[in-house]
C-alpha positions as CSV (number, residue, x, y, z in Angstrom):
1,X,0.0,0.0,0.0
2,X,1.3,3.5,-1.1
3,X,2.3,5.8,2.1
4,X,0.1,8.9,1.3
5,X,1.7,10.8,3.7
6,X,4.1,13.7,2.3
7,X,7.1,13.1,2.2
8,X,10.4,15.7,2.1
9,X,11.7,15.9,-1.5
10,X,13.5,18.2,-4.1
11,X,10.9,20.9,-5.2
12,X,10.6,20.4,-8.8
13,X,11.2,23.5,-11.2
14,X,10.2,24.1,-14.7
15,X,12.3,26.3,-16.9
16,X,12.0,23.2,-19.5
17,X,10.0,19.7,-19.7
18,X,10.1,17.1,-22.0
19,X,7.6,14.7,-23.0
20,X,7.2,12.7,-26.2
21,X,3.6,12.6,-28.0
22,X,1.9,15.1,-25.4
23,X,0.7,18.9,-26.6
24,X,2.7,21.0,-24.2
25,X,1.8,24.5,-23.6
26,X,2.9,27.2,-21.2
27,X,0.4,29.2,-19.5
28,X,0.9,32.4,-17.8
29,X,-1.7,34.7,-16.5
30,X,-1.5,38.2,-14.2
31,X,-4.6,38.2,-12.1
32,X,-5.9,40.3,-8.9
33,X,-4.0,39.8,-6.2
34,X,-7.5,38.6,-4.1
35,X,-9.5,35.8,-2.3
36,X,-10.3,33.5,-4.8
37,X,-8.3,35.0,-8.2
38,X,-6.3,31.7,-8.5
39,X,-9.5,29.3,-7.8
40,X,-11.2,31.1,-10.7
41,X,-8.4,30.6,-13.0
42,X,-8.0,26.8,-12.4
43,X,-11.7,26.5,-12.6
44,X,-11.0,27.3,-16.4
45,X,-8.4,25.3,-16.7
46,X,-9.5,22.5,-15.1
47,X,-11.3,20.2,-18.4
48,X,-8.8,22.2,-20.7
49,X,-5.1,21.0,-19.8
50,X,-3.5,17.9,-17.4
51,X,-1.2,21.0,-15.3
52,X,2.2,18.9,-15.1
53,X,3.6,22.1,-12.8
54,X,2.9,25.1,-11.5
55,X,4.2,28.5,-9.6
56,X,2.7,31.4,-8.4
57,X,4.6,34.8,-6.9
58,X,3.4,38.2,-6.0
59,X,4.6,41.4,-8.8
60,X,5.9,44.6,-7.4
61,X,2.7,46.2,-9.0
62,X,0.5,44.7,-6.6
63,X,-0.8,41.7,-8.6
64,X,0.2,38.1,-8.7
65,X,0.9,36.0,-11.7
66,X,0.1,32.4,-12.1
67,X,2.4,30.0,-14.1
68,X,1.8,26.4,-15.8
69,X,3.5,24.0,-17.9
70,X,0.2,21.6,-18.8
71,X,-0.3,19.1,-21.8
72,X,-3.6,20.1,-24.1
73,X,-6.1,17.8,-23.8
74,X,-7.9,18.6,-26.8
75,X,-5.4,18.9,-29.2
76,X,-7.9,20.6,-31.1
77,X,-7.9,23.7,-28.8
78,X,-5.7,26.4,-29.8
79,X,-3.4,28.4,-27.8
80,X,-5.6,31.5,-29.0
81,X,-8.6,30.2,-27.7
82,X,-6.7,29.7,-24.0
83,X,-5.7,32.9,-24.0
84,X,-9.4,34.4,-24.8
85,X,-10.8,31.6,-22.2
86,X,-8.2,33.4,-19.6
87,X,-9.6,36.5,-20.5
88,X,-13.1,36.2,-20.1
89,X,-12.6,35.6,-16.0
90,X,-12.8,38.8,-14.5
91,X,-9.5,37.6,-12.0
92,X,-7.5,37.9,-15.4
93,X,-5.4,40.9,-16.0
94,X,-3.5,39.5,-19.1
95,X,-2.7,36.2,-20.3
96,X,0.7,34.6,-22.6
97,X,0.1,31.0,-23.8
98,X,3.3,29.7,-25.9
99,X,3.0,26.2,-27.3
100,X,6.3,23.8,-27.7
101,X,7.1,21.6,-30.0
102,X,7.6,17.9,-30.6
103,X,7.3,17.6,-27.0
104,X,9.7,20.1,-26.1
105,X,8.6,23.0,-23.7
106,X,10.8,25.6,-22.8
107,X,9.8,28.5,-20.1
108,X,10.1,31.7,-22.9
109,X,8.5,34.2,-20.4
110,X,10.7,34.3,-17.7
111,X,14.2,35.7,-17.6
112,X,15.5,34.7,-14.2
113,X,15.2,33.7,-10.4
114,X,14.2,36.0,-7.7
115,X,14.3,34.9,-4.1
116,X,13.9,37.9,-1.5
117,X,14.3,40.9,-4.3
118,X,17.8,39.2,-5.4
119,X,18.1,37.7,-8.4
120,X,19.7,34.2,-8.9
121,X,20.6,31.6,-11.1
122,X,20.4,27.8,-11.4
123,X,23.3,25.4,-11.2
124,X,23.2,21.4,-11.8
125,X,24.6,20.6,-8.7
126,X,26.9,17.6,-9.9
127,X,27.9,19.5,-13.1
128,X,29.3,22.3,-10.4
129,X,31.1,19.7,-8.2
130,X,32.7,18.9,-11.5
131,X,33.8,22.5,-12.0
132,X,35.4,22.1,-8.6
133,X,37.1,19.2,-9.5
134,X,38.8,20.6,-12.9
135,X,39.7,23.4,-11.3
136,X,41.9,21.1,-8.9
137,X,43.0,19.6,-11.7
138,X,44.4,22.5,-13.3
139,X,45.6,24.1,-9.8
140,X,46.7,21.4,-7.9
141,X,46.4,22.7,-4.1
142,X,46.5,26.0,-5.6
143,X,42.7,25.1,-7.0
144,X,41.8,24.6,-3.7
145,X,42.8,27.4,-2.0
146,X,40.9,29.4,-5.0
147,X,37.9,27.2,-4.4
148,X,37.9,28.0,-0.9
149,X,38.0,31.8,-1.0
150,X,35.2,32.2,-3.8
151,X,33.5,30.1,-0.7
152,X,34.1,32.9,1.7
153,X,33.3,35.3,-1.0
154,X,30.1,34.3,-1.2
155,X,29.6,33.7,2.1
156,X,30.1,36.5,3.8
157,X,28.0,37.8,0.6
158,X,25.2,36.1,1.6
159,X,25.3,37.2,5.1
160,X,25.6,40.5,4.7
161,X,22.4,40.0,2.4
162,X,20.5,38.6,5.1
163,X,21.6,41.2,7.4
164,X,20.4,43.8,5.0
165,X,16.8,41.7,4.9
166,X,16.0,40.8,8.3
167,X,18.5,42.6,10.7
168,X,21.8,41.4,12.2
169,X,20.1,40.6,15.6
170,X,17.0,38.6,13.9
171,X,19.4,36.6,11.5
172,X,21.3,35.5,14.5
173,X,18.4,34.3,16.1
174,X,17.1,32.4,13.1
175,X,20.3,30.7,12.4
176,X,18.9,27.3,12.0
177,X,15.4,28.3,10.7
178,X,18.0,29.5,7.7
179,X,19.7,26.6,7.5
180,X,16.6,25.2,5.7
181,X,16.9,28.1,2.8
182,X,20.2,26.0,1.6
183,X,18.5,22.8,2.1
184,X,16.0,24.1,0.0
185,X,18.3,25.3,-2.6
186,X,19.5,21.9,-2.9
187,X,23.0,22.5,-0.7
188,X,22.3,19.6,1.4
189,X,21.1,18.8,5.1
190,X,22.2,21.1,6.8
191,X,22.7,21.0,11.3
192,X,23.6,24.5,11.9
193,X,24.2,24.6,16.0
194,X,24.2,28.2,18.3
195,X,28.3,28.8,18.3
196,X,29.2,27.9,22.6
197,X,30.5,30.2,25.0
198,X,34.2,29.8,23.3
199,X,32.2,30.7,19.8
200,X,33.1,27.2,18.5
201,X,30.2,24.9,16.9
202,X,30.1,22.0,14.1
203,X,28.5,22.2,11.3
204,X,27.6,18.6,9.6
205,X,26.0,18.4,6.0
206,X,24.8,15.0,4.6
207,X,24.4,15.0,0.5
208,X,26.7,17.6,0.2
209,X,26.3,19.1,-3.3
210,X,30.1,19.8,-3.4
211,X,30.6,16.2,-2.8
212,X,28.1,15.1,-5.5
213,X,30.5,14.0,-8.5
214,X,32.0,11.3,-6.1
215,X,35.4,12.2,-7.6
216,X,38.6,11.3,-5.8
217,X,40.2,14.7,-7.0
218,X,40.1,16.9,-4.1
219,X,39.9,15.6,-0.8
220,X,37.5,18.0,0.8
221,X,34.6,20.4,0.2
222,X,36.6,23.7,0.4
223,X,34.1,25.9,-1.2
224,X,31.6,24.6,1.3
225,X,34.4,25.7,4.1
226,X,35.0,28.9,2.8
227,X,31.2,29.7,2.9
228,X,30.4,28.7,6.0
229,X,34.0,30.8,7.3
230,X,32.8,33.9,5.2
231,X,29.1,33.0,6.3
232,X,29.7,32.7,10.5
233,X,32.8,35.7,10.4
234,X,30.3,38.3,8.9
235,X,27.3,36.9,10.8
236,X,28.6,37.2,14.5
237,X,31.1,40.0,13.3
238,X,34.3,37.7,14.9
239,X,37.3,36.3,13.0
240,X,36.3,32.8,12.1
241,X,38.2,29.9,10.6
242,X,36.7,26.7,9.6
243,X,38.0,23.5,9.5
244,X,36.8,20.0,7.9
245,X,37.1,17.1,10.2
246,X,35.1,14.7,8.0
247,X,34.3,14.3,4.6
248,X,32.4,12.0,2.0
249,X,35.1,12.6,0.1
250,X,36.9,10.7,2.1
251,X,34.2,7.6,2.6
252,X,32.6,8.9,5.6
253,X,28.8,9.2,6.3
254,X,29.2,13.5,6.0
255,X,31.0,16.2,6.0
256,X,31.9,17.8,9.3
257,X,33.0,21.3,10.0
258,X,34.4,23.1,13.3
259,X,33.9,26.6,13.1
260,X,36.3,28.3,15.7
261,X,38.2,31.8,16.6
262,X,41.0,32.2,14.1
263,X,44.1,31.4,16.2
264,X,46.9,34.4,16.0
């Protein structure tokens, strides 16, 4: 018998989808930002497609804007005939329906990610463990010293972007409500713990996207080092060092970090 409890799991995103034989069209539609705006437009769509994903976000004019991928299920209804079926809701601001082809779809509305006002882009997270471990390659030890600084580039980025968002005093606090934004960005699982009265505290990470490739090319996640260094240093406004104690690299379970004072 199928559990039908949920279940933690990647999210699944949609800037393309793929599938053989089925009409594939990508709807788009600005409605009210009110009680019942996104009800009414599935209402539509609900004997019209098979929705295969979905998002829906808030614009800085005040609106929100619902987006599908969705195969036809009459193949003969036109993507003209969507649109005007959109329309005729009063919810509906404007509509954009784009059809793919052979069973491609590809997302041709949206130009990017935004997350909190920033915007950010998507990696494949084994394809960027790979980057690491060419630039090892190329380096040597040099590669991952390099590694590990873009680490506490971005780090201490990323703090100082919470900061900016929250406050110094609230991002403190929420320390390991955040750790759930990198799990959620596909980072790993994350145990973040309050730093101890000698502001030491370890950091473990199972699935480790840096570790992802499996390659025996470097022997630690030093861009995941760096960041948490950069990240904890800016953070608590101290001068932190971190150091990896365990790694899957190195055929353990995770990978461990000590975050400590940097020694004179």
């Amino acid at each position: 018998m199928t559990d039908p409890r949920l279940k933690e799991r990647r999210a699944e995103v949609f800037p393309y989808h793929y599938e053989p034989k089925k009409r594939l069209v990508h709807i788009v539609v600005r409605i009210s930002n009110e009680p019942g705006s996104l009800g009414a437009i599935l209402d539509l769509l609900a004997h019209k497609v098979d929705l295969v994903g979905t998002s829906t976000y808030l614009t800085p004019e005040g609106s929100a804007v619902f987006s599908g991928f969705a195969a036809v299920l009459d193949k003969g209804e036109s993507v003209e005939k969507l649109r005007e079926m959109l329309m005729s809701s009063s919810r509906a601001i404007d509509a954009y329906v784009a059809e793919g082809s052979e069973g491609m779809l590809v997302d041709s509305f949206h130009t990017g990610i935004r997350i909190a006002d920033q915007a950010y882009m998507r990696f494949r997270r084994e394809g960027l463990s790979k980057v690491f471990d060419r630039v090892v390659e190329l380096f040597g030890t040099g590669g991952d010293t390099l590694i590990h600084s873009e680490g506490v580039t971005l780090g201490k980025d990323n703090a100082k972007g919470i900061i900016k968002l929250v406050g110094a005093d609230m991002a403190v606090k929420k320390t390991e409500d955040l750790r759930l934004v990198l799990r959620a960005m596909g980072w790993g699982h994350i145990t973040v713990p309050e730093l101890d009265e000698d502001v030491r505290g370890v950091v473990q990470v199972a699935d480790c996207f840096e570790c992802c490739s499996g390659s025996k090319v470097r022997g630690g996640c030093h861009f995941f080092r760096g960041y948490l260094e950069g990240y904890a240093s800016t953070l608590y406004g101290l001068d932190l060092t971190s150091e990896e104690t365990r790694c899957t690299l190195r055929d353990e379970q995770v990978c461990e970090f000590v975050i400590k004072p940097r020694e004179p």
